[in-house]
C-alpha positions in Angstrom: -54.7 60.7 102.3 -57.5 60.1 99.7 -60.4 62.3 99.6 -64.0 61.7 98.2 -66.4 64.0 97.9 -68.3 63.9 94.8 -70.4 61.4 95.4 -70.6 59.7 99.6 -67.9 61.1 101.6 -64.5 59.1 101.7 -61.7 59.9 103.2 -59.1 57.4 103.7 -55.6 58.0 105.7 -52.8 54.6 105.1 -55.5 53.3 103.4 -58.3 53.3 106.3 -61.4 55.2 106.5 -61.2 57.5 108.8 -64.7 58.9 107.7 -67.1 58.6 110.8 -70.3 57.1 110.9 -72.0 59.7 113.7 -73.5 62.9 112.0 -71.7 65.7 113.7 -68.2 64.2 113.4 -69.0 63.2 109.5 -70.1 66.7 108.9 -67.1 68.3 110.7 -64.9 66.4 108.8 -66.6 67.3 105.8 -66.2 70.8 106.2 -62.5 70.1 106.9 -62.0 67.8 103.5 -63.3 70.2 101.5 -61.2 72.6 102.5 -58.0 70.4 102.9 -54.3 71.9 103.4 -56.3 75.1 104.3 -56.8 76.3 107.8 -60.5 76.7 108.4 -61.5 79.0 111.1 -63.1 77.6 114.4 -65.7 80.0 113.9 -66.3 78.7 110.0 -66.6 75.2 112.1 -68.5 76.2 114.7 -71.1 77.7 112.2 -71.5 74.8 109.7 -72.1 72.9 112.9 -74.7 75.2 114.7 -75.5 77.7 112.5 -78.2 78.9 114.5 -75.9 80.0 117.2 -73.5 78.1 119.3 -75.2 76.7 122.5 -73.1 76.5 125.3 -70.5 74.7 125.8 -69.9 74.6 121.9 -66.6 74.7 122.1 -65.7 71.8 124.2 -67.9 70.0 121.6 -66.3 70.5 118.8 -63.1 69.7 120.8 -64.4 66.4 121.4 -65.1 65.8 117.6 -61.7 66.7 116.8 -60.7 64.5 119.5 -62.2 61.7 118.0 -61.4 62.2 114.1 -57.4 62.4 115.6 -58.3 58.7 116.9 -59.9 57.6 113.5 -56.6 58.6 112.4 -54.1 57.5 114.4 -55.6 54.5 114.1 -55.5 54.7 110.7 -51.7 55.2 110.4 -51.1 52.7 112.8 -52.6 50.3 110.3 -55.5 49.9 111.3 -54.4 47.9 114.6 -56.7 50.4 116.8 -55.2 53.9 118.6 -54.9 53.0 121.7 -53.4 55.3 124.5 -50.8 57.8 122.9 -51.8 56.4 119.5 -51.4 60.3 118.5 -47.9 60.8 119.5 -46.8 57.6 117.4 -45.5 59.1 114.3 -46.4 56.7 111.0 -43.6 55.2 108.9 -43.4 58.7 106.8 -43.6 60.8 110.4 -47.4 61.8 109.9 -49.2 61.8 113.6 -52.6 62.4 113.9 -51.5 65.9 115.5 -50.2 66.9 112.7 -52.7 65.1 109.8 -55.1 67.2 111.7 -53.8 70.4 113.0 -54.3 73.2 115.2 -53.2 76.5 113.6 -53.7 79.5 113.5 -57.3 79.8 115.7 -58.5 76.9 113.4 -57.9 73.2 112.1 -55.9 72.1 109.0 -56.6 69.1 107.2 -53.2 67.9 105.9 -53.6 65.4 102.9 -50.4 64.6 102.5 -50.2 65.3 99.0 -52.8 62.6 98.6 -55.5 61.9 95.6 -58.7 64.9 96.0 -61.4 64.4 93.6 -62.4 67.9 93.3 -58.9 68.8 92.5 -58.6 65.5 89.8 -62.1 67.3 88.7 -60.9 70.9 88.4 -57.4 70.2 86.8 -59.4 67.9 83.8 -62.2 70.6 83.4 -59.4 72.9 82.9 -57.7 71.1 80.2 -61.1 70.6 78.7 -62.1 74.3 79.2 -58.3 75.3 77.4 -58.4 72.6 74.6 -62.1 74.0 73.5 -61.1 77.2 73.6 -57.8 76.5 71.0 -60.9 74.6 69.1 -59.0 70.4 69.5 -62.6 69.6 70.4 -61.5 65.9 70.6 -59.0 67.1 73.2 -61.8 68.8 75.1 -64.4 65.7 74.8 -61.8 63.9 76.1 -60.6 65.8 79.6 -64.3 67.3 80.1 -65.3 63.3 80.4 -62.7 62.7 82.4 -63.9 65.2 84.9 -67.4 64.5 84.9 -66.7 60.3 85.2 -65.4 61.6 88.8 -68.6 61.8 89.9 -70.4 59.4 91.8 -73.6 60.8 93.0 -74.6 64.5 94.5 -71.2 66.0 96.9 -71.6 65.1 100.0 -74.0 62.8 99.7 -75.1 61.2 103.4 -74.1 64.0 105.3 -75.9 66.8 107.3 -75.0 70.3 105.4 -74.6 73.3 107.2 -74.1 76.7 105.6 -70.3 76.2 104.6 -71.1 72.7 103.1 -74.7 74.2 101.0 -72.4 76.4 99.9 -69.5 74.2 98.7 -72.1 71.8 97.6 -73.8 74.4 95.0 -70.9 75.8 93.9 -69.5 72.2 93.2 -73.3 70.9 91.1 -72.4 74.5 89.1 -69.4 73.3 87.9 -70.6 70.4 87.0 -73.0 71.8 85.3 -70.8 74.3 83.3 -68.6 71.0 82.0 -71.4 68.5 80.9 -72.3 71.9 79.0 -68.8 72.1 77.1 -68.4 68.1 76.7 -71.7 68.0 75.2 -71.1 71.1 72.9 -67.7 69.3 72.0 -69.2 66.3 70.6 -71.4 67.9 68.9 -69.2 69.8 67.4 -67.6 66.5 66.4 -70.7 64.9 64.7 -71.9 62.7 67.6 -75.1 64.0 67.7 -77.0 60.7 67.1 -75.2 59.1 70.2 -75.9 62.2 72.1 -79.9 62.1 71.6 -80.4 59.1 74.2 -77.9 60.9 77.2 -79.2 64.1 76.3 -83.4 62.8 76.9 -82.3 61.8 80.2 -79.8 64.9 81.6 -83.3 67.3 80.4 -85.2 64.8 82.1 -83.1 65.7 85.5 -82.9 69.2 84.3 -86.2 70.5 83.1 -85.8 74.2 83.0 -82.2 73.8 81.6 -82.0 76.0 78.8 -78.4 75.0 77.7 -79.3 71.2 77.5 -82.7 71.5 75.8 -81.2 73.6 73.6 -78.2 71.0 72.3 -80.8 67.9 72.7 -82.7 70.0 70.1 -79.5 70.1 67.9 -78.7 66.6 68.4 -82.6 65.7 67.4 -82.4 67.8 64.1 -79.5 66.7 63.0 -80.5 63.1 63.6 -83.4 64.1 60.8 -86.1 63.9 63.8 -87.4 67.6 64.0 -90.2 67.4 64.8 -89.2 65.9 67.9 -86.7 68.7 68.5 -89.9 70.9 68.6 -91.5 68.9 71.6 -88.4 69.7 73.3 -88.8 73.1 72.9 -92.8 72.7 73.5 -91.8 71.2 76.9 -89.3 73.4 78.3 -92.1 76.2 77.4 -94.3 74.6 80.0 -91.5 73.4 82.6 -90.2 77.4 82.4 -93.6 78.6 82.5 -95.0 76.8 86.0 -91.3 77.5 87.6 -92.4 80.9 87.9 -93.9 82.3 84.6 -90.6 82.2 82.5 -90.5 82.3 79.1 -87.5 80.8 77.1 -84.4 83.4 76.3 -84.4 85.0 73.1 -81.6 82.2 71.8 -84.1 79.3 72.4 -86.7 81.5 70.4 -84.7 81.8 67.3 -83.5 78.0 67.5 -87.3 77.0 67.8 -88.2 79.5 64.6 -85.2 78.1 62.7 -86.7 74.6 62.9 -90.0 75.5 62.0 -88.3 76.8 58.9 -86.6 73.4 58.3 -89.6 71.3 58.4 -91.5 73.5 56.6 -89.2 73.4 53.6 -89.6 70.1 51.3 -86.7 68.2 50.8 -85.8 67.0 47.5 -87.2 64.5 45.1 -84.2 62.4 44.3 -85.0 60.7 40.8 -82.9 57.0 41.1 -80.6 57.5 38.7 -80.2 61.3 38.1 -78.8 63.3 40.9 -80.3 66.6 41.6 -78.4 69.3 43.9 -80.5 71.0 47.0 -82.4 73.5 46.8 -80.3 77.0 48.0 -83.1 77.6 50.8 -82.2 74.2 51.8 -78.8 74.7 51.6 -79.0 77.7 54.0 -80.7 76.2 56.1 -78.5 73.5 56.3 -76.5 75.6 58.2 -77.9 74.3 61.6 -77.1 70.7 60.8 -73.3 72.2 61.0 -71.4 72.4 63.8 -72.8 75.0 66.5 -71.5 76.5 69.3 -74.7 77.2 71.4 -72.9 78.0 74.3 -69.9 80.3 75.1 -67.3 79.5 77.3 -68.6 79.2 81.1 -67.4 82.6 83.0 -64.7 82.5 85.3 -63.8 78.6 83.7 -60.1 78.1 84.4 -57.3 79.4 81.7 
């Protein structure tokens, strides 16, 4: 079984969708993908699909639904050819029925993949290599896996299908980790000196995230080692009034320093280079050179995996 989810649900048993088109079915099966090989309570089910209280007759409903996502699948192991009557109790060439790709057990259902492809888990694994490689320091290691886990993405989870409270939940927990690795991937490359390809991705993820600290605080980087600092103090002029009409918020004390240190830097004239004679740096702008090294703005995301 292949399983979408970041991004329009897909799931796909023998290579056939088995992801249905009507809302309640889609959801249910939602619920169940994100939660494949695990049993998920009836009640868990019963919630995402009513969660202001099961009406009666609930039960039988969701019966139903399972009912039909066994004949999506049968279907689909049958190759597509349709279920027909007793379509479940055909086993596949590999013995998989649609009784047991979807299973009752214990008081719940089971969504067996198989040992099929799950993006969440092809997303988790990478950020986990990414998360270990930066914390070893091989930031070209990290850059690497952390990219590999966000290219995964293909729009918002679950994107097209009604969310109850299981799936909101899933859903926000899922945009948070994505979240935590576009943080690392971007602090890796800059960490490896790619700041000037970073300013263009970085104007449009603050764009999407305007009360980001994390973000506007490497776009900032990027922009003043790119020699632009002024503009690296609009950005911190702009999250000032994004933070200040969601709710009155100031920027954290981190963003505050960052925003002095570059008032420093443009205040203090660089150089005169005669032509032909070289002359060093001032020290002041040597030490304050120290922001155009290397920064690690962020520290590693709590609970990331080890």
């Amino acid at each position: 079984m292949d399983v979408r989810i970041l991004g329009g649900l897909s799931v796909r048993e023998n290579g056939v969708s088995i992801t249905p088109t009507a809302a309640a079915p889609r959801q249910l099966l939602a619920l169940l993908a994100a939660r494949a090989d695990q049993v998920v309570p009836v009640s868990v089910l019963m919630e995402e699909l009513w969660p202001s209280g099961a009406p009666r007759g609930a039960r039988a409903e969701l019966h139903s639904h399972i009912l039909g996502l066994r004949s999506l699948i049968a279907a689909a192991l049958n190759d597509g050819r349709g279920a027909g009557r007793g379509a479940e109790d055909r086993p596949a060439a590999d013995g998989r029925t649609a009784e047991t790709v979807l299973a009752a057990q214990s008081g719940g259902y089971r969504l067996d993949t198989g040992g099929g492809s799950h993006d969440v888990r092809q997303f988790e694994r990478a950020a986990g290599a990414g998360y270990r490689a930066m914390e070893t320091g091989d930031l070209a290691r990290a850059a690497l896996r952390l990219g590999e886990a966000l290219a995964l993405w293909r729009g918002e989870p679950y994107a097209g299908v009604d969310a109850g409270p299981g799936l909101r939940a899933e859903g926000e927990r899922l945009e948070a980790s994505r979240l935590s690795v576009l943080d690392q991937w971007v602090e890796a490359r800059l960490g490896l000196g790619r700041h000037a390809e970073l300013v263009p991705e970085l104007a449009v993820l603050v764009a999407r995230h305007p009360v980001n600290e994390s973000l506007h605080a490497q776009f900032m980087v990027a922009l003043l080692r790119s020699g632009r600092t002024d503009d690296a103090v609009e950005v911190y002029h702009r999250l000032c009034a994004a933070l200040s009409a969601d709710g009155g918020r100031e920027p954290s004390a981190r963003l505050r320093r960052l925003h002095r240190s570059l008032l420093t830097v443009r205040e203090v004239p660089r150089p005169r280079v005669p032509t032909q004679v070289p002359v060093p740096a001032p020290a002041q702008w040597q030490a304050q050179a120290a922001w155009l090294r290397p920064l690690r703005l962020v520290p590693a995301v709590a609970g990331a995996p080890a």
